[in-house]
C-alpha positions as CSV (number, residue, x, y, z in Angstrom):
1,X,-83.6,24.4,-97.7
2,X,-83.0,26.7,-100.1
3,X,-79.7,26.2,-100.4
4,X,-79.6,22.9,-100.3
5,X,-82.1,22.5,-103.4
6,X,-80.0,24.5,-105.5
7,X,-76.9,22.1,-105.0
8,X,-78.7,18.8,-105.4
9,X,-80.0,20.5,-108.7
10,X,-76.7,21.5,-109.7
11,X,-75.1,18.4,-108.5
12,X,-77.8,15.9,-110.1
13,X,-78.6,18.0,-112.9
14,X,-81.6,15.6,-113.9
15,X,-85.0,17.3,-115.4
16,X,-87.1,14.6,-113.5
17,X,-85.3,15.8,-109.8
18,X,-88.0,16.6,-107.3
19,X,-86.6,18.4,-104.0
20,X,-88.5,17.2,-100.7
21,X,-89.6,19.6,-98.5
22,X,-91.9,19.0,-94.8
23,X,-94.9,21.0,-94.1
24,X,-93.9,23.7,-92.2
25,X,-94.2,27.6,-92.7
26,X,-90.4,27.6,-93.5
27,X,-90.7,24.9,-96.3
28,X,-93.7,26.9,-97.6
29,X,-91.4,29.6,-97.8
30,X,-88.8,27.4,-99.9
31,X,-91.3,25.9,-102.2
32,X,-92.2,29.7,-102.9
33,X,-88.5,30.5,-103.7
34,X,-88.0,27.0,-105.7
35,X,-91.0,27.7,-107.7
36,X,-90.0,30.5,-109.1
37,X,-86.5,29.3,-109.4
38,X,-88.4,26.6,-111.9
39,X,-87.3,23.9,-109.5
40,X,-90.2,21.1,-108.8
41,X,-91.0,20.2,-105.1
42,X,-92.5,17.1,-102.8
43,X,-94.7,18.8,-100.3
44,X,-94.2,16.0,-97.5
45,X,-95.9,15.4,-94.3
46,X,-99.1,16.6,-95.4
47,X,-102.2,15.2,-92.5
48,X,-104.9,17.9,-93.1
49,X,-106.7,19.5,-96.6
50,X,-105.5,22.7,-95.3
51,X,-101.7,21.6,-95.1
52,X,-102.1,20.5,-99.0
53,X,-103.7,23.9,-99.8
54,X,-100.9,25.8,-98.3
55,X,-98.6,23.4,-100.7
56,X,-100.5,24.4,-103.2
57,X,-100.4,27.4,-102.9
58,X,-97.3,28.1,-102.6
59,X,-96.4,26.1,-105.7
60,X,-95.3,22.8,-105.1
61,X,-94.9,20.3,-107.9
62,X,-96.7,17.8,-105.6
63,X,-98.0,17.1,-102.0
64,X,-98.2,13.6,-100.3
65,X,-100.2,13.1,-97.9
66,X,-99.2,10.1,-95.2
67,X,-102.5,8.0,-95.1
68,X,-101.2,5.3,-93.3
69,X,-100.1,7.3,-90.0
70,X,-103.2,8.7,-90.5
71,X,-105.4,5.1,-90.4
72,X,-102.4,4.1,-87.6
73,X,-104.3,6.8,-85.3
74,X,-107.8,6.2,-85.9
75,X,-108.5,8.2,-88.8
76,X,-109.6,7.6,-92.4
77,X,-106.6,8.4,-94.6
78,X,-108.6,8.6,-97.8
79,X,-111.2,10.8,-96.3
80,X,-108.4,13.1,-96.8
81,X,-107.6,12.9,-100.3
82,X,-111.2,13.1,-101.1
83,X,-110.8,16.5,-99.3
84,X,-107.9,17.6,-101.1
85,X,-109.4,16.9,-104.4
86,X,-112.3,18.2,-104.0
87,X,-110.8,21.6,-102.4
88,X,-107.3,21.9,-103.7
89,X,-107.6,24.8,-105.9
90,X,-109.5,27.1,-103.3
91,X,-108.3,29.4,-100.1
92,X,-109.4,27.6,-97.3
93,X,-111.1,24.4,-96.5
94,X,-114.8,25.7,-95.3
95,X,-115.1,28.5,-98.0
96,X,-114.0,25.8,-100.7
97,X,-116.5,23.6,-99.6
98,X,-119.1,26.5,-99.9
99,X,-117.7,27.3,-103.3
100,X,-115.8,30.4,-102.8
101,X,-112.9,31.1,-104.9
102,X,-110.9,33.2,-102.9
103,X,-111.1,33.7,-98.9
104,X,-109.1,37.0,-96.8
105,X,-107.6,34.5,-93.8
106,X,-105.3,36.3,-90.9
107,X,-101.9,35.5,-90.4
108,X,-102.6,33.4,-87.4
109,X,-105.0,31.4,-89.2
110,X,-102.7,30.8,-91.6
111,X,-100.2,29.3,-89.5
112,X,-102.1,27.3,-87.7
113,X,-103.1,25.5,-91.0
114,X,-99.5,24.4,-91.4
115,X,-99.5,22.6,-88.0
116,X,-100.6,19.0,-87.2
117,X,-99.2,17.0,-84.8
118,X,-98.0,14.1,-87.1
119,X,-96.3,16.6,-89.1
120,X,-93.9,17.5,-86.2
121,X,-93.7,13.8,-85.2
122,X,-92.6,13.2,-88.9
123,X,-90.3,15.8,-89.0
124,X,-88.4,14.5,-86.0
125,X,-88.6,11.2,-87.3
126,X,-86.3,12.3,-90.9
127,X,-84.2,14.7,-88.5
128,X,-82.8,11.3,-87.1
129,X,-83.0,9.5,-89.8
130,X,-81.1,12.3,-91.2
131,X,-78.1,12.2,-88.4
132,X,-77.7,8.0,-89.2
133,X,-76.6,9.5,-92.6
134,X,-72.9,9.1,-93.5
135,X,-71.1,12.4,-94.4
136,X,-68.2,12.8,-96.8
């Protein structure tokens, strides 16, 4: 993903370029790297407050949560972005609720604040949308 940033950035070379990366531990990882690289980011797939605190986090320019997949399955998609705002400079969604700035969460934990299920059903979805993509 890395790599791939760097290329559209020097291929676009446009201030207002914003590279897209899904919700997973490995695109955490890149948004880390692009960060510091000064290179803005589009956290996408986001269907939990602790997924857009983990963007956060780890620097990205912006998250975007999917609301409507979330209404599509029963739940209230702005129930979440009144979680994220209220919560989205704090560690982890329960201590940030109780007001706590900072929160020591294991590794396991962690991870299993990236996952959500739409997530992986999103990420399949742009993998094939991906494929339909004609390459030079």
């Amino acid at each position: 993903m890395v790599k791939e940033a760097e290329e559209l950035v020097k291929t676009i070379n446009n201030k207002n370029l914003v590279i897209k990366i899904p919700m997973t531990p490995a695109g955490l990882g890149a948004v880390k790297q692009l960060t510091a690289k000064g290179i803005k980011t589009n956290v996408t797939l986001i269907f939990s407050a602790a997924q857009a605190l983990l963007a956060a986090r780890a620097g990205a320019t912006y998250v975007s949560p999917f609301l409507g997949r979330l209404d599509d399955v029963g739940q209230t998609g702005m129930t979440l972005i009144e979680e994220i705002v209220e919560i989205f400079d704090i560690h982890a969604i329960e201590a940030a609720r109780c007001g706590a700035h900072i929160a020591t969460i294991p590794y396991p934990v962690i991870m299993q604040m990236t996952k959500h299920p739409l997530t992986d059903i999103g990420i399949d979805r742009f993998l094939k949308d991906w494929e339909t993509v004609p390459k030079d």
